[in-house]
Structure formats: structure tokens, C-alpha cells
KOLMIMI-990828 format. One line per 4 residues: their letters; for each residue x, y, z of N, C-alpha, C. Coordinates in steps of 0.001 Angstrom, whole numbers. Atoms other than C-alpha are relative to their C-alpha. Layout:
a = X/Y/Z/X/Y/Z/X/Y/Z; ... $
//
This chain:
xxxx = 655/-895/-962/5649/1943/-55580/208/-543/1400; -446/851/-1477/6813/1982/-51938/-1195/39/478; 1236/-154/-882/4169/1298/-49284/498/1043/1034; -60/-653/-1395/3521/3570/-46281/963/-640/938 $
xxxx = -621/35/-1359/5824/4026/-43508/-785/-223/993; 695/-9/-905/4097/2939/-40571/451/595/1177; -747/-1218/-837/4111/6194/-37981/189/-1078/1427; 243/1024/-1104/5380/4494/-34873/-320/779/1468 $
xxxx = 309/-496/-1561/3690/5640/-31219/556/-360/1082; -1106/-373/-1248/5716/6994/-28760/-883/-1098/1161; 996/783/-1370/4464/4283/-25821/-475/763/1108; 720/-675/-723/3706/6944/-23437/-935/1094/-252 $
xxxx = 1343/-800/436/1395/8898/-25703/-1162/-1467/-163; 1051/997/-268/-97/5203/-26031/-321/-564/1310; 21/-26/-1604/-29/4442/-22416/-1227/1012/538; 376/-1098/-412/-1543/7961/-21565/-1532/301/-873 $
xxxx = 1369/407/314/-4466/7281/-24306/-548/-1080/-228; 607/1019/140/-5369/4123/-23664/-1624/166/422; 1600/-403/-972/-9118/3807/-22132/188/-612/1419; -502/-171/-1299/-7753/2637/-18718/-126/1230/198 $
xxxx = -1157/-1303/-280/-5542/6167/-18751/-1735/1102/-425; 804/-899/-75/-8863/7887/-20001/-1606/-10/569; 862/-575/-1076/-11332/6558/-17814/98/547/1213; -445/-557/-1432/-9263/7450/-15091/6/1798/249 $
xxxx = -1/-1545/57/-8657/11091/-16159/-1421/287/-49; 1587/-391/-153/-12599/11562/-16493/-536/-409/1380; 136/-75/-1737/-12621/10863/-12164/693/947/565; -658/-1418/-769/-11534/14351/-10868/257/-1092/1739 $
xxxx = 38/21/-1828/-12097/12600/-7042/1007/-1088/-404; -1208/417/-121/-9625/9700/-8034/1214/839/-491; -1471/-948/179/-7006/11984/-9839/779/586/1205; -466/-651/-1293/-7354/13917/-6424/1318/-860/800 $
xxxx = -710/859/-709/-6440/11029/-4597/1444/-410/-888; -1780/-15/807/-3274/10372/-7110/641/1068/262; -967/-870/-109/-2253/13658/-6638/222/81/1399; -697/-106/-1994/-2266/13575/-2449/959/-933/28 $
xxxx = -876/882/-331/-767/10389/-2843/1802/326/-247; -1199/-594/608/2205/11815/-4846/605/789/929; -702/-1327/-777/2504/14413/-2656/703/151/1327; -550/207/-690/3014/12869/1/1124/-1696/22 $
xxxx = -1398/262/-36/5490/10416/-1232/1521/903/-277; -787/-438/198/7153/12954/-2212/591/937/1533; -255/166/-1078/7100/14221/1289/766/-1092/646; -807/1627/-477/8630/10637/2514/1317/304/-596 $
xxxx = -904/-196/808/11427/10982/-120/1072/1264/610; -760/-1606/-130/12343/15010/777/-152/314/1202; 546/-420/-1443/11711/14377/4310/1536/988/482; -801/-686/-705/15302/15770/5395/224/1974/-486 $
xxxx = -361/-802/1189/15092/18883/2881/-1216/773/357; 1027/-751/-1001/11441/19673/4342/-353/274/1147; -162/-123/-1711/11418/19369/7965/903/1108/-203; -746/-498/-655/12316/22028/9296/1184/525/1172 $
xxxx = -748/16/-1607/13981/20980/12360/338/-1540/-45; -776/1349/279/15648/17546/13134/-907/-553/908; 1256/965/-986/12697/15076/14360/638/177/1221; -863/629/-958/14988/13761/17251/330/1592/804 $
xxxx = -865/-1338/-1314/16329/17784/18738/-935/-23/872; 757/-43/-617/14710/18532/21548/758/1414/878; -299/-1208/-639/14233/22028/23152/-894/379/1025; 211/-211/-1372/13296/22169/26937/-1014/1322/373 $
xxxx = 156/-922/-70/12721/25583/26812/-1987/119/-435; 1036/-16/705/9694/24936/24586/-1467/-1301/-130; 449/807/-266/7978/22177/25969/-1629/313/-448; 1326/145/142/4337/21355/24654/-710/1682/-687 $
xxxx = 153/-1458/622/4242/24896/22621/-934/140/-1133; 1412/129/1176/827/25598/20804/921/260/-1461; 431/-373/1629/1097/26193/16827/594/1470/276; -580/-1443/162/3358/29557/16135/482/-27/-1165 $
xxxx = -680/-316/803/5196/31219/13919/1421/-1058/-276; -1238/725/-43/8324/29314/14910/-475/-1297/-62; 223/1792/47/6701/25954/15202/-1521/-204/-981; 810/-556/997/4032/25657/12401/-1037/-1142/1133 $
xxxx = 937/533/-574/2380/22682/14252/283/-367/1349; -609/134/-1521/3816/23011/17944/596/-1160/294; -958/982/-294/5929/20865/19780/-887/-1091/1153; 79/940/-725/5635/17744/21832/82/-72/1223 $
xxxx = -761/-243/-1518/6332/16579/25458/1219/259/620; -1544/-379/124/9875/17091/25373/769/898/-959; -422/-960/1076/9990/20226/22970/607/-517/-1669; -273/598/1677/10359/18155/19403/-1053/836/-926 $
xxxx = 716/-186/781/8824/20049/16701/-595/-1495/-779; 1066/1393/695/5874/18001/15389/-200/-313/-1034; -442/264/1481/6102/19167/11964/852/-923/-979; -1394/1460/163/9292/17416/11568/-428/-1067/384 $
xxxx = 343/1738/-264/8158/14223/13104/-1181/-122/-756; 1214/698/447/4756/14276/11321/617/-282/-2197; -479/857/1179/6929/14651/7800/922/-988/-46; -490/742/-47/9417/12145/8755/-393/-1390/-238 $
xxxx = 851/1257/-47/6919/10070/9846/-943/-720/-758; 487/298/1145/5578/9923/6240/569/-1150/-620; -807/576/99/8329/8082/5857/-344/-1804/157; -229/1308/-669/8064/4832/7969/-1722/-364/-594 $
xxxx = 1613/68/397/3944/5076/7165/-104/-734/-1101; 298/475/1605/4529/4561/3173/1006/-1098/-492; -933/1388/166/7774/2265/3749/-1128/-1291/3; 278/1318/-557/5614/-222/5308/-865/-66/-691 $
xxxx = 743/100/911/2603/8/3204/403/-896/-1427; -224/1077/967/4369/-505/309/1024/-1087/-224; -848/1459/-28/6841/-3191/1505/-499/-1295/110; 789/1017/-19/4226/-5208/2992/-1009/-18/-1056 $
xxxx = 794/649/1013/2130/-5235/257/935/-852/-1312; -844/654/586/5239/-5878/-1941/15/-1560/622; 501/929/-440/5320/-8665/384/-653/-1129/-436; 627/976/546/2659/-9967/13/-323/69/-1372 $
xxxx = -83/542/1844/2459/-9792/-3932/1026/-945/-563; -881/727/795/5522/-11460/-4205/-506/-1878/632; 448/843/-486/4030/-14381/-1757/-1453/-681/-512; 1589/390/449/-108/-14724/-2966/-55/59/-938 $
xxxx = 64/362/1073/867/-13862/-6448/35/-1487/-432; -425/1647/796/2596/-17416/-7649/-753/-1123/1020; 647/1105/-856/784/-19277/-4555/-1830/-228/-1117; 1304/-441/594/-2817/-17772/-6313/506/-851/-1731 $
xxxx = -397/927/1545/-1171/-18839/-10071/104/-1506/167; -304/1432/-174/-96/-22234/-9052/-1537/-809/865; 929/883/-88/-3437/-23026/-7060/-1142/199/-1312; 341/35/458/-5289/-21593/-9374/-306/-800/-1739 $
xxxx = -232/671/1267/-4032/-23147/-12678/89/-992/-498; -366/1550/-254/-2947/-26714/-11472/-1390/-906/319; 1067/556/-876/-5868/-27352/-9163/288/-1450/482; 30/960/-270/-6436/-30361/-7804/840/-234/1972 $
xxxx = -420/192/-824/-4639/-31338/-4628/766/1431/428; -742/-1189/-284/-1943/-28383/-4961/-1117/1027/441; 1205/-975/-678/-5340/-26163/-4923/-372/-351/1371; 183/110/-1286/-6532/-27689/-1924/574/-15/1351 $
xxxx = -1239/-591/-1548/-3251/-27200/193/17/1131/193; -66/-1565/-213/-2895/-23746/-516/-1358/279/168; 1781/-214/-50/-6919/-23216/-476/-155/110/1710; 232/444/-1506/-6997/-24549/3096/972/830/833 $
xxxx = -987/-1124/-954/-4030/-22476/4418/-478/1224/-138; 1069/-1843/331/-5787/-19440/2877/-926/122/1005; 1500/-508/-577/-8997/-20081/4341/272/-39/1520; 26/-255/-1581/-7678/-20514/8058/907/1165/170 $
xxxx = -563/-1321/-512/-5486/-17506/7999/-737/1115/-379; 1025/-637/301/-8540/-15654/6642/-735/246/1459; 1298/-465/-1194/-10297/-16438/9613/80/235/1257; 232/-814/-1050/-8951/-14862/11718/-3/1851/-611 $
xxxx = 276/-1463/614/-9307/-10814/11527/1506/367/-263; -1992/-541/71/-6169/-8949/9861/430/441/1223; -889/-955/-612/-5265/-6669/12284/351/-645/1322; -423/-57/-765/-5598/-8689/14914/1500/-1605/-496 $
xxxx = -872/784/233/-3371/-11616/12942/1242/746/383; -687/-189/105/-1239/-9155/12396/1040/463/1182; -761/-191/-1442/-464/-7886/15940/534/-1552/443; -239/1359/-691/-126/-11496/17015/1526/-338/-921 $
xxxx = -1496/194/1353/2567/-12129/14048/1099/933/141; -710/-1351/-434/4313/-8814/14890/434/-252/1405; -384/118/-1339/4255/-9585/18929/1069/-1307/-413; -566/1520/-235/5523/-13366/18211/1686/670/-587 $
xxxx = -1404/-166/-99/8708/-11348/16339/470/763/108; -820/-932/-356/9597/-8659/17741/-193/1205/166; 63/-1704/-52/8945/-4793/18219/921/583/-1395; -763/-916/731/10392/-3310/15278/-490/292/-1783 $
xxxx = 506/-439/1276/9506/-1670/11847/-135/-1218/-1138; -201/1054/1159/11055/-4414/9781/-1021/-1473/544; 1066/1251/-632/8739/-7182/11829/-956/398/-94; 1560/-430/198/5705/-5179/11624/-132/105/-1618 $
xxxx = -137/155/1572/6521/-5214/7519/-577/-1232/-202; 379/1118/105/6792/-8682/7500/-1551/-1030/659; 635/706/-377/3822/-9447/9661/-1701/610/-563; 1268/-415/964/1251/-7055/7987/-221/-1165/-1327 $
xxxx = 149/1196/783/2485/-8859/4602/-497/-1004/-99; 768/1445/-39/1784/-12198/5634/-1621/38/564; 1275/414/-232/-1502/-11229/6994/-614/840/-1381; 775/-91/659/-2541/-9892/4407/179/-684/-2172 $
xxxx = 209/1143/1328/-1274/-12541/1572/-925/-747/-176; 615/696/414/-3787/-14494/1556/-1552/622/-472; 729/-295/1145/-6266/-11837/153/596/13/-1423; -506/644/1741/-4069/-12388/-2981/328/-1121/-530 $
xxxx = 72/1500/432/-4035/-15688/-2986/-1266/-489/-832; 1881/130/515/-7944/-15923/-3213/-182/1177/-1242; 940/-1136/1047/-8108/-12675/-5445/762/-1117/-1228; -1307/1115/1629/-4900/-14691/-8250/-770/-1100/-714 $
xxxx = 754/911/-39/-6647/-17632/-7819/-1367/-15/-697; 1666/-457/929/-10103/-16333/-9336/254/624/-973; -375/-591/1360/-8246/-14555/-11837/156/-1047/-1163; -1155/1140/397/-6362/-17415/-12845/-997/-1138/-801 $
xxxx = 1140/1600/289/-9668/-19947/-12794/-740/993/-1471; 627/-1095/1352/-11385/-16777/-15253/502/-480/-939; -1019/73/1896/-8628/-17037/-18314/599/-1038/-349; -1001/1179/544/-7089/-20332/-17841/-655/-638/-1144 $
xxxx = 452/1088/1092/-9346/-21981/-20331/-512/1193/-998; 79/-1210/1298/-9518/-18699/-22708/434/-990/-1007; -395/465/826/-9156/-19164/-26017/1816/378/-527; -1686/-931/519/-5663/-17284/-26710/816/-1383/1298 $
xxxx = -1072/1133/-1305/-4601/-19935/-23009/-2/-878/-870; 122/1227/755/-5776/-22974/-25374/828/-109/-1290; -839/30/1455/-3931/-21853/-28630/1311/193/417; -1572/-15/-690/-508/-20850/-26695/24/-1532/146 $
xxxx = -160/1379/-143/-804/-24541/-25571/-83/-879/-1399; -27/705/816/-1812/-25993/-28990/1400/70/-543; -1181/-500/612/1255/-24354/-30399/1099/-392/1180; -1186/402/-1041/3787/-25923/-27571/480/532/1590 $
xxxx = -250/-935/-1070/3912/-23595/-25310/-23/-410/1697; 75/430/-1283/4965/-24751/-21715/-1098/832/909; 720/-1126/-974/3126/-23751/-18477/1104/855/264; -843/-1146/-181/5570/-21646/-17431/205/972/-920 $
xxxx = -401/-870/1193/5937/-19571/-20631/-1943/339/66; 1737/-229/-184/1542/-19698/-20355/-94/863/1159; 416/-724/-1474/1649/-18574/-16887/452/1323/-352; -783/-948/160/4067/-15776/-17615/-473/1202/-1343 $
xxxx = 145/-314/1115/3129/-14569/-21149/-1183/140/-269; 2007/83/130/-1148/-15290/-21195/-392/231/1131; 329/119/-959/-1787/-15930/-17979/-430/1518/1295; -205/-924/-558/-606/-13351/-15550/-283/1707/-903 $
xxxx = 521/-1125/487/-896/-10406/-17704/-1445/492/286; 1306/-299/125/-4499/-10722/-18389/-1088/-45/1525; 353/309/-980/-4935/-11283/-14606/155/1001/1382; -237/-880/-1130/-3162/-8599/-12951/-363/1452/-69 $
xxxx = 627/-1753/-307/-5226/-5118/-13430/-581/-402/1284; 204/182/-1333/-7506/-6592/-10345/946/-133/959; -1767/165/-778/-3985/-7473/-8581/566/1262/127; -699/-1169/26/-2833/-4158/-9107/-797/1311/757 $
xxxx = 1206/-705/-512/-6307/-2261/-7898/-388/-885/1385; -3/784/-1705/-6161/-4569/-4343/1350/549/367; -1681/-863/12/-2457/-3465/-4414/-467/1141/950; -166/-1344/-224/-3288/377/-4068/-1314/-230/1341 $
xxxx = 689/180/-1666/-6032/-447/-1526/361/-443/1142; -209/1176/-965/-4623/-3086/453/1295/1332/523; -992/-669/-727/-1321/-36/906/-701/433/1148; 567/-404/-570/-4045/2069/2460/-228/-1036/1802 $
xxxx = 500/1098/-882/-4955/-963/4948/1148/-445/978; -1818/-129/243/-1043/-1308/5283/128/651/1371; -207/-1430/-470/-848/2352/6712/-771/-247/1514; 1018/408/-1533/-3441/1699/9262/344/-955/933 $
xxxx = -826/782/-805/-2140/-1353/10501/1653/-253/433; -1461/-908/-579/1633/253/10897/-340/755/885; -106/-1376/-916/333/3174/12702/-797/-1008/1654; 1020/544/-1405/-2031/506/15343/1349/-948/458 $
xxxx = -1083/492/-964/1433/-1307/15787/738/784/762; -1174/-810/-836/3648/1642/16237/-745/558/1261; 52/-537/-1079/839/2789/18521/-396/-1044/1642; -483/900/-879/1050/-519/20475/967/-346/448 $
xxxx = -1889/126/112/4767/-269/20522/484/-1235/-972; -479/1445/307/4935/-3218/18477/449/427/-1666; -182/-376/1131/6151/-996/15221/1341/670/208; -1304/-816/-256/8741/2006/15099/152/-106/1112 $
xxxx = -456/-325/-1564/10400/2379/18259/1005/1374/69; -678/-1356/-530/11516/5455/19847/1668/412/-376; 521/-1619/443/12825/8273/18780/-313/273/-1156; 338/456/1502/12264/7300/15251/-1444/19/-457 $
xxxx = 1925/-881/-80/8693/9407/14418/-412/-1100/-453; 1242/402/1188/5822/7774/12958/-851/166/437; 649/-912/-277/2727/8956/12959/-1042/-670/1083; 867/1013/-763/1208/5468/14869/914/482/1878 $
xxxx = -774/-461/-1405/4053/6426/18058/-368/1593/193; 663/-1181/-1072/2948/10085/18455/-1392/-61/38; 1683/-380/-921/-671/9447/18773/145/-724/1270; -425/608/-881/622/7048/21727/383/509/728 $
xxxx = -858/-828/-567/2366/9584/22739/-795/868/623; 989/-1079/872/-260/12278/21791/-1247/-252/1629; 907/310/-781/-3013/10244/23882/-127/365/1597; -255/-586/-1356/-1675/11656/27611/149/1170/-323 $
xxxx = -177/-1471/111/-1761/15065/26350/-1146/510/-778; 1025/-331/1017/-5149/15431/24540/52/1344/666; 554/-1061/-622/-6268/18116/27058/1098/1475/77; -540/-993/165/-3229/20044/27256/701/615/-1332 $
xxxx = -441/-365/1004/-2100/19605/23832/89/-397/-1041; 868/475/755/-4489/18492/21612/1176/-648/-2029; -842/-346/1944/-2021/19424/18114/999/-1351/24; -718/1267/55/215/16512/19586/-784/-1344/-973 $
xxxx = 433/1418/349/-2818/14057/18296/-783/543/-1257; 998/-561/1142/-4719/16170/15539/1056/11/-1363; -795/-165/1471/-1462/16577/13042/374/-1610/-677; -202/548/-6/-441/13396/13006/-1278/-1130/-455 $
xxxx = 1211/475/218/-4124/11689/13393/-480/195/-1519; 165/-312/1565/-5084/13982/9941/814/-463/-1083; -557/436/1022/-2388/12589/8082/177/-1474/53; 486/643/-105/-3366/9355/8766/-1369/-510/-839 $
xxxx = 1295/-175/335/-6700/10082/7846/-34/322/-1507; -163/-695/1588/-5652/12200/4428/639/-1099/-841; -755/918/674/-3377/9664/3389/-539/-1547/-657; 400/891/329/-5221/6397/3380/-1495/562/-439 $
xxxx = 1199/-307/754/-8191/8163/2085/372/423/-1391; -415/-455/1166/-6370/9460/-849/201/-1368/-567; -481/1449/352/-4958/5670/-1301/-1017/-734/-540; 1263/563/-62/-8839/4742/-1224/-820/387/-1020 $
xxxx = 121/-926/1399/-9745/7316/-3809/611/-527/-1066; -550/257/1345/-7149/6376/-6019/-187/-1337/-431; 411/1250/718/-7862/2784/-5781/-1173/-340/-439; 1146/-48/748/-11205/3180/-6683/-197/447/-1180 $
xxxx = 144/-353/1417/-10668/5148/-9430/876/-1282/-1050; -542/1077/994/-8120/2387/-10966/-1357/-1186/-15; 612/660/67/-10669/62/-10142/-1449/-390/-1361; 1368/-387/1047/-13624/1741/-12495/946/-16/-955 $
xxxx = -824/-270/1396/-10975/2379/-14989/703/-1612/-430; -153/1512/13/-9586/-1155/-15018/-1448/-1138/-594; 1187/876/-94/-13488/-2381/-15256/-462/-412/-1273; 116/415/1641/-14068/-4653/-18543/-1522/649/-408 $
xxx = 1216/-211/463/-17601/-4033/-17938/-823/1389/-542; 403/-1663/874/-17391/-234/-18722/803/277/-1169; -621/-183/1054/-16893/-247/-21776/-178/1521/-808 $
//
């Protein structure tokens, strides 16, 4: 007598009912926020394909032109449809978000594993570099880190990142101190198991849902501090939209032409609130304690 076949599950019907995947679907207000978010990467992505007009033309004729038929959200000081620059400028917004947070995950992850796991001296080097680049405030680290290299998108990447690695240093780090002395960490080790194969295999896994729910927040945080460089000049630079250079722009024209700072401003506003939404909902859904 044969035994049962064991039916095997497709991984994205197990994925999709895990209890993560279904406390998340039981939060209509985070789903929301997943679906703006989507929507407007997918905006970023299809920026040349949706714009209607080429950020950069510029038509004289039409200088500072309310909201029409022809221009859905009017034009600028030099006749640029705004539409076009405000989806372009989706673009440079969600680059930097999620580069610098890439960034910094690839930097506070293994710094956070290695103080956390080793301790001892190694903890207290990295510990101490954490805690003084903590204290100063991000945004304004980050302008200072951004001025020291340079005006430009790819420097305002790198200088968000680093200011904001060392909340993943401290978050890794508390993960790390949680599970290292689990029982499943202690039996990998009885059984031979190097650190490196521990770190990689026990370790990190069981460590990075919080890592992953600072992630989707920290983009949000990202976004905000791209748009306060580009609107210090110390981000995109001209003619190259984003949505931090036309409120800069925007700001000498409130009175005559308000739509310069309201389209741009709202998607600002929609965007890292959706980011904020959705990381809250991973957050509850991630949470051991709701069981």
C-alpha cells in the first residue's frame, strides 16, 4: 500500500495566506496606502508615456496659465506644463527614497548584526558612532552631508542614507540582542554551525520583519528630506523636475499662481502618507504579539 502523495503549495497561494498576508488584508486604510503607493510608482516608471508634454518644453505664449482643458494643472513661470513636471518628478522623489534607504540597509544592516551579536568592544565602536550621529537631527545632518558634497541628486542619495543608517543600526542591533541566545541560535551552534552560516540562516531572518517595516517608513522620511534638499538647491538641479525644486520655484508665485505650489505640495503630501499607511499596516501585521 502506497502512502499519500503530499499536495505541494504553490508558494504564492502560501505567501498570500500566511497571517502576515491576512492581517494585512483585514486593514482597508493600509491596503489603501499599498495601493497609492503602487500607483504612483507606477507613475515614476511610465513617466514618459504619461506626461503629456515634455517637462523641459517651454511655451512663452502661455506663461503662468491657470488649470484648462489644455493644461490639466497649468503651467509655470516660463510656460512648462506642471503636470508633466509633477509626474516626472515622481520620479527623482521615489529614486531617492528608495536608494537611500537601500543605502542605508545595506550599511546599518551588518554594522547592527556584527554589534549586536559579537558585543563587547566591536559593540561599543559602532554603539558610540551611532549614538553621536543620532544626535544630531536628520534633516539637518543630512543637509550638512549633502552641502559638504555637492548639489546633486546622487549626493543628496548618499547623504540622506548615511543619515539615516544609524536608525538601523540601533533597530539590527536589538533584533539581533532578542534571538541571539534563542533556542534554534544555540542548537545551529551545537551542531557546528559557524557564525556566519548563524548570522545568515537563524539570525537575520528572524530579525528582519521590523527591518523591513522601518524600511517602508524610513522611504516616506526619504521623500521629505529629497524634496527639503531639492528645495534648498542642494538636490535635483534645474531643469530636471522634482517636486522639492517647483515648490522653490512655486514659493514667488503663491499669489499669482497658487497651482505652481498646490500640485506638487499634494503629492508630496499623498505620497508619504500613503508610505505611512502602508508601513503601519506591515507593522500590525508583522506584530508577534497579535496573534
Amino acid at each position: 500500500m502506497t502512502g499519500a502523495v503530499p499536495r505541494r503549495i504553490d508558494p504564492v497561494v502560501a505567501w498570500w495566506t500566511s497571517r502576515p498576508m491576512r492581517r494585512l488584508r483585514s486593514r482597508p486604510i493600509a491596503l489603501v496606502g499599498g495601493v497609492v503607493v503602487l500607483a504612483f510608482v507606477a507613475l515614476a516608471v511610465l513617466a514618459p508615456w504619461i506626461a503629456p508634454y515634455d517637462p523641459a518644453a517651454t511655451d512663452f505664449l502661455s506663461v503662468r496659465d491657470a488649470p484648462s482643458g489644455r493644461y490639466w494643472f497649468g503651467t509655470d513661470e516660463i510656460g512648462r506644463d506642471v503636470l508633466s513636471r509633477v509626474v516626472f518628478g515622481a520620479r527623482a522623489s521615489l529614486i531617492a527614497g528608495v536608494i537611500s534607504v537601500a543605502i542605508a540597509l545595506a550599511a546599518g544592516v551588518p554594522l547592527g548584526l556584527i554589534a549586536g551579536f559579537y558585543g563587547g568592544w566591536v559593540d561599543e565602536v559602532i554603539m558610540r558612532i551611532t549614538d553621536a550621529l543620532l544626535s544630531f537631527p536628520f534633516l539637518i545632518l543630512a543637509v550638512a552631508l549633502a552641502a559638504a558634497l555637492g548639489p546633486s541628486l546622487q549626493n543628496a542619495m548618499i547623504a540622506i542614507g548615511i543619515a539615516v543608517t544609524p536608525t538601523f543600526v540601533r533597530l539590527m542591533r536589538g533584533q539581533v540582542l532578542a534571538v541571539k541566545n534563542a533556542e534554534y541560535v544555540q542548537a545551529a551552534r551545537a551542531l557546528g554551525a559557524g557564525d556566519g552560516r548563524i548570522l545568515a540562516r537563524h539570525v537575520l531572518p528572524n530579525a528582519f520583519a521590523p527591518i523591513l517595516v522601518q524600511a517602508t517608513v524610513t522611504i516616506a522620511q526619504a521623500i521629505i528630506a529629497e524634496s527639503s534638499l531639492s528645495f534648498l538647491g542642494l538636490g535635483v538641479q534645474p531643469p530636471t523636475p522634482s517636486w522639492g525644486g517647483m515648490l522653490n520655484t512655486a514659493k514667488n508665485f503663491l499669489v499669482q499662481a497658487p497651482w505652481m505650489a498646490i500640485w506638487p505640495g499634494l503629492s508630496i503630501f499623498v505620497t508619504v502618507l500613503a508610505f505611512n499607511l502602508f508601513g503601519d499596516g506591515l507593522r500590525d501585521a508583522f506584530d508577534p504579539r497579535d496573534a
